[in-house]
C-alpha positions in Angstrom: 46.2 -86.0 21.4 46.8 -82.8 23.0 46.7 -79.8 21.7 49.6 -76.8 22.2 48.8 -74.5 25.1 47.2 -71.4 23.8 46.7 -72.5 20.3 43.4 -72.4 20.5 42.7 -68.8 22.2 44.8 -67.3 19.3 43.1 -69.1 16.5 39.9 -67.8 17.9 41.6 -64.5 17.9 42.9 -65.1 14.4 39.0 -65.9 13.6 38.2 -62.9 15.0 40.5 -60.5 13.2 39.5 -61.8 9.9 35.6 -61.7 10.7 35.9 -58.1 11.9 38.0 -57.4 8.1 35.4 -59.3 6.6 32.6 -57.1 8.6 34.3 -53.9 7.6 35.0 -54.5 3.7 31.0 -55.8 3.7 30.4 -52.5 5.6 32.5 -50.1 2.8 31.0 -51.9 0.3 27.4 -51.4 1.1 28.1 -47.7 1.6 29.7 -47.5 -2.0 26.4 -49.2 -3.4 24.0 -46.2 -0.9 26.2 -43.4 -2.5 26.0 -44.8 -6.0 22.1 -44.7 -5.7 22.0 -41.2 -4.1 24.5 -39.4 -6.7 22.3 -40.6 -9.3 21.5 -37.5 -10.8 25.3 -37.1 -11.3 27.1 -38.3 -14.4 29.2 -42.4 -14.1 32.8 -40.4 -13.8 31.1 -37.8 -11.1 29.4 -40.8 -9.5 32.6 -42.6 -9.1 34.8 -40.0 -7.8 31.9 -39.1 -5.0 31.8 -42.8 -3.9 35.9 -42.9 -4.1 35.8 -39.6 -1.6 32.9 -40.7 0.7 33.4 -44.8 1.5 36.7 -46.1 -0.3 39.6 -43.4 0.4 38.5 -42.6 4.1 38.1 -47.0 4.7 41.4 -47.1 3.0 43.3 -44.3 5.0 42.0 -45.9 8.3 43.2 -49.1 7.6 46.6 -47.4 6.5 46.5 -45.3 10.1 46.1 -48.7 12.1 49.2 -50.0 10.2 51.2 -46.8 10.7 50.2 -46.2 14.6 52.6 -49.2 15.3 55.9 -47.1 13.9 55.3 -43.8 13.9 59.2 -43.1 14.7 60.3 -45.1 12.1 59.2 -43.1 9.3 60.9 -40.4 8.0 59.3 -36.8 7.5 60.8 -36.1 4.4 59.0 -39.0 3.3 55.9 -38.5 4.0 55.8 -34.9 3.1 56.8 -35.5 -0.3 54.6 -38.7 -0.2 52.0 -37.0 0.6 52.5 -34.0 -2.0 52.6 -36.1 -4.8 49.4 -37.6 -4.2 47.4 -34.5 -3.7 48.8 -33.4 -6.5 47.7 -36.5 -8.8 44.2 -36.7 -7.0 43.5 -33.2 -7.2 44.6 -33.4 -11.2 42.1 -36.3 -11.5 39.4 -34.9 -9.6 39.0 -31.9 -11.5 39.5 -33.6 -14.8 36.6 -36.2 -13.7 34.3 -33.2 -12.7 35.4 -31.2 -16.1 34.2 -34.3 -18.4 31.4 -34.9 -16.2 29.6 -31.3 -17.5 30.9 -29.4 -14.0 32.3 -25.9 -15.9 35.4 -24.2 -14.1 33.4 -22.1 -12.6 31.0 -24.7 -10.7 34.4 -26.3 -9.0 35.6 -22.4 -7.3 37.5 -21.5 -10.2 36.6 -17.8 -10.1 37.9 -14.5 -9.3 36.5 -12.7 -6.1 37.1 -8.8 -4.9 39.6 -8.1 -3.1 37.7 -6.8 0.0 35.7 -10.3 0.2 38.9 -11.9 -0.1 40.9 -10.9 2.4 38.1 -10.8 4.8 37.3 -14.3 3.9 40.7 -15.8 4.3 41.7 -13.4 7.4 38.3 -14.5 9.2 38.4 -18.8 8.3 42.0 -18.3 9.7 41.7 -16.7 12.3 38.7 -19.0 13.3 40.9 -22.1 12.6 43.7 -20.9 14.6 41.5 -20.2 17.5 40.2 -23.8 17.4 44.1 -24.7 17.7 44.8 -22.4 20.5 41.4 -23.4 22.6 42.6 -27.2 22.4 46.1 -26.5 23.7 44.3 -24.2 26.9 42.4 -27.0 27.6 45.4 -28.9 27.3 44.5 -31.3 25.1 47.3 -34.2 24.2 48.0 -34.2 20.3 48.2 -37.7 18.7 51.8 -39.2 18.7 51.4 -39.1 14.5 50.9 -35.5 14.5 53.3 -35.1 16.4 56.0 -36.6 14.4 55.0 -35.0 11.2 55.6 -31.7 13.0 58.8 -30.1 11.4 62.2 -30.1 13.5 64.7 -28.4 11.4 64.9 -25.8 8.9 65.5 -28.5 6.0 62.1 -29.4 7.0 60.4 -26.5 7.8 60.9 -25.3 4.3 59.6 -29.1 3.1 56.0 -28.8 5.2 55.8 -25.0 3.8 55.8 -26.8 0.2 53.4 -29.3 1.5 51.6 -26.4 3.1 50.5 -24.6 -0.1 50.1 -28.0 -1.8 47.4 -29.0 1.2 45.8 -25.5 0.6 45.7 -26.0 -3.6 44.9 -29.4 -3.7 42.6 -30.2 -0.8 40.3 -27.2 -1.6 40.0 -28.5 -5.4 39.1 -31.9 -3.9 36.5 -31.4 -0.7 35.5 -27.6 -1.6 36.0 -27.4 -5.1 34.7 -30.9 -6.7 32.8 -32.6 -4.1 30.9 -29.7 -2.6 29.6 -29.0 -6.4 29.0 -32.7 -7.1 27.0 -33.5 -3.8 24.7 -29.5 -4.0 24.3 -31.2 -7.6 22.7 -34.9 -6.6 21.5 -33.6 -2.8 20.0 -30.3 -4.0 21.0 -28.5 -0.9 24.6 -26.9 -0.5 24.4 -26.8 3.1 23.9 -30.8 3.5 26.6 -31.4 0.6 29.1 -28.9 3.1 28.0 -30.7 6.1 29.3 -34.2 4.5 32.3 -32.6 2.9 33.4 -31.5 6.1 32.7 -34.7 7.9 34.6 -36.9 5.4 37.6 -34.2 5.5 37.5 -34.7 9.3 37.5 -38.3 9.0 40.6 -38.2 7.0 42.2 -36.4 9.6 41.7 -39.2 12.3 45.3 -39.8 12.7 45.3 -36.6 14.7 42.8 -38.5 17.0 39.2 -37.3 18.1 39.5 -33.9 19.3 42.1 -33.4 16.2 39.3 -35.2 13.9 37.1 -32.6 15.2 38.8 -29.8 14.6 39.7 -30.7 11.1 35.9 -31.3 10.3 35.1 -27.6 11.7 37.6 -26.2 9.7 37.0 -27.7 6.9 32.8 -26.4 7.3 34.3 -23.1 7.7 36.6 -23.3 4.4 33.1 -24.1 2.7 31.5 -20.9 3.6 33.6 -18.7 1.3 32.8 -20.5 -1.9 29.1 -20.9 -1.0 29.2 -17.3 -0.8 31.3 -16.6 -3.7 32.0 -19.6 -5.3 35.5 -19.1 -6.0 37.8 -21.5 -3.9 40.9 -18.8 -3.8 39.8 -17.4 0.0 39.4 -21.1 0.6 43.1 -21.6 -0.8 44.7 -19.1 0.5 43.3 -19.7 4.6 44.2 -23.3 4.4 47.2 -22.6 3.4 47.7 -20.0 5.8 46.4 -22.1 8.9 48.5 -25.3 8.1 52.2 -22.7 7.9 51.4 -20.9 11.2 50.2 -24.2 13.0 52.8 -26.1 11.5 55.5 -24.3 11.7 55.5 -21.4 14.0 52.9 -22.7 16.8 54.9 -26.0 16.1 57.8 -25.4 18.0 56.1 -24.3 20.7 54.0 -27.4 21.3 57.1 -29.7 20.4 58.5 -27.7 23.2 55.7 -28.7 25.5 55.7 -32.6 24.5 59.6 -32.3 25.3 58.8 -31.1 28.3 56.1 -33.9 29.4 57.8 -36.6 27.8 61.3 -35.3 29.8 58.5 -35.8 33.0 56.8 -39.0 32.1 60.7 -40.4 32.1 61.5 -38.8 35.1 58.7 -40.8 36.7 56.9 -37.4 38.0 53.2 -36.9 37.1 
């Protein structure tokens, strides 16, 4: 009997598929267990939260990125900024209830005040830094991920959506990675400089959708939003910068670099280049 032509190269690739899945769920799963053994000096509901932000939300948001990468076009803005909002907003809520219960005080997750001089040269200085990361990737003209791309605000409907997802980024994000889990991993490493080192790295994981040079950046940035609450343990410099860096790139340098992707993809069609 004879079998269908092909039939068997695409049940190998089939085989494949599910043995890489099978490879990567083994691999998330092993990491979980190294975390749980390392943030042993950490309270169960501390514990959890740190294995949730370091192995199972950046394995999830991968797979998620692999899924999206297919459509990008299809999906609406609006969508994903609000999308997106609402679950900051519930994981940041959760976080800092789970490091409250676990014995963290207010004061341990960056909820502090700070003087006013320290502040603004805090939030002036991790902008300004953050911004010149963006500018030296588009003068080495550096190609921005399709994703990012879309996500980038068109009209003024959405410009004023992304500035509310803007702040909510800045609130949210620095309760999470510079507020929570830079106190939980100081607290179970001993040493605030490695805890900021893997903050950082897991925040620029997360940002992979904005490809390697965009992973990058987001992993430097996020080091440098780590130095104002190391220093002064409140989180508001922190706050305020990322806040500040995700309006102006987002939607003032925006429209210049949608301008330029016009521009190329207007060439690309043209068949010049």
């Amino acid at each position: 009997m004879r079998s269908r032509p092909g039939v068997g190269f695409e049940g190998t690739i089939a085989d494949s598929s599910r043995l890489t899945r099978l490879l990567g769920v083994a691999a998330v799963l092993l990491a979980a267990a190294l975390v749980w053994v390392a943030a042993g000096g950490l309270r169960w509901p501390a514990r959890a939260v740190v294995v949730f932000l370091l192995t199972f939300l950046p394995a999830f948001l991968a797979a998620q990125e692999r899924e999206v990468r297919r459509f990008p076009a299809e999906l609406s803005r609006g969508a994903i900024y609000a999308s997106t909002a609402a679950t900051l907003w519930v994981l940041a809520a959760l976080v800092f209830l789970v490091g409250l219960i676990s014995g963290f005080p207010p004061a341990a997750l960056g909820m502090r005040g700070i003087g006013p001089g320290p502040l603004v040269l805090w939030t002036v200085g991790v902008t300004g830094a953050g911004l010149l990361l963006l500018v030296l990737t588009r003068a080495l003209r550096i190609r921005e991920s399709p994703m990012l791309i879309h996500m980038l605000p068109r009209s003024r409907a959405e410009r004023l959506a992304f500035t509310g997802l803007a702040v909510t980024a800045g609130v949210t994000e620095e309760m999470i990675f510079r507020g929570f889990l830079l106190s939980a991993l100081a607290a179970a490493t001993g040493s605030a400089w490695f805890a900021a080192v893997v903050a950082s790295a897991v925040f620029g994981f997360l940002h992979s959708y904005q490809n390697l040079v965009g992973a990058l950046r987001a992993g430097l940035l996020g080091f440098g939003l780590a130095l104002p609450v190391m220093a002064s343990g409140s989180l508001l410099p922190s706050i305020l910068a990322h806040a500040a860096y995700d309006l102006v790139a987002g939607v003032f340098l925006s429209r210049r670099l949608l301008r330029v992707e016009d521009a190329g993809t207007q060439t690309r069609r043209a068949g010049i280049g």
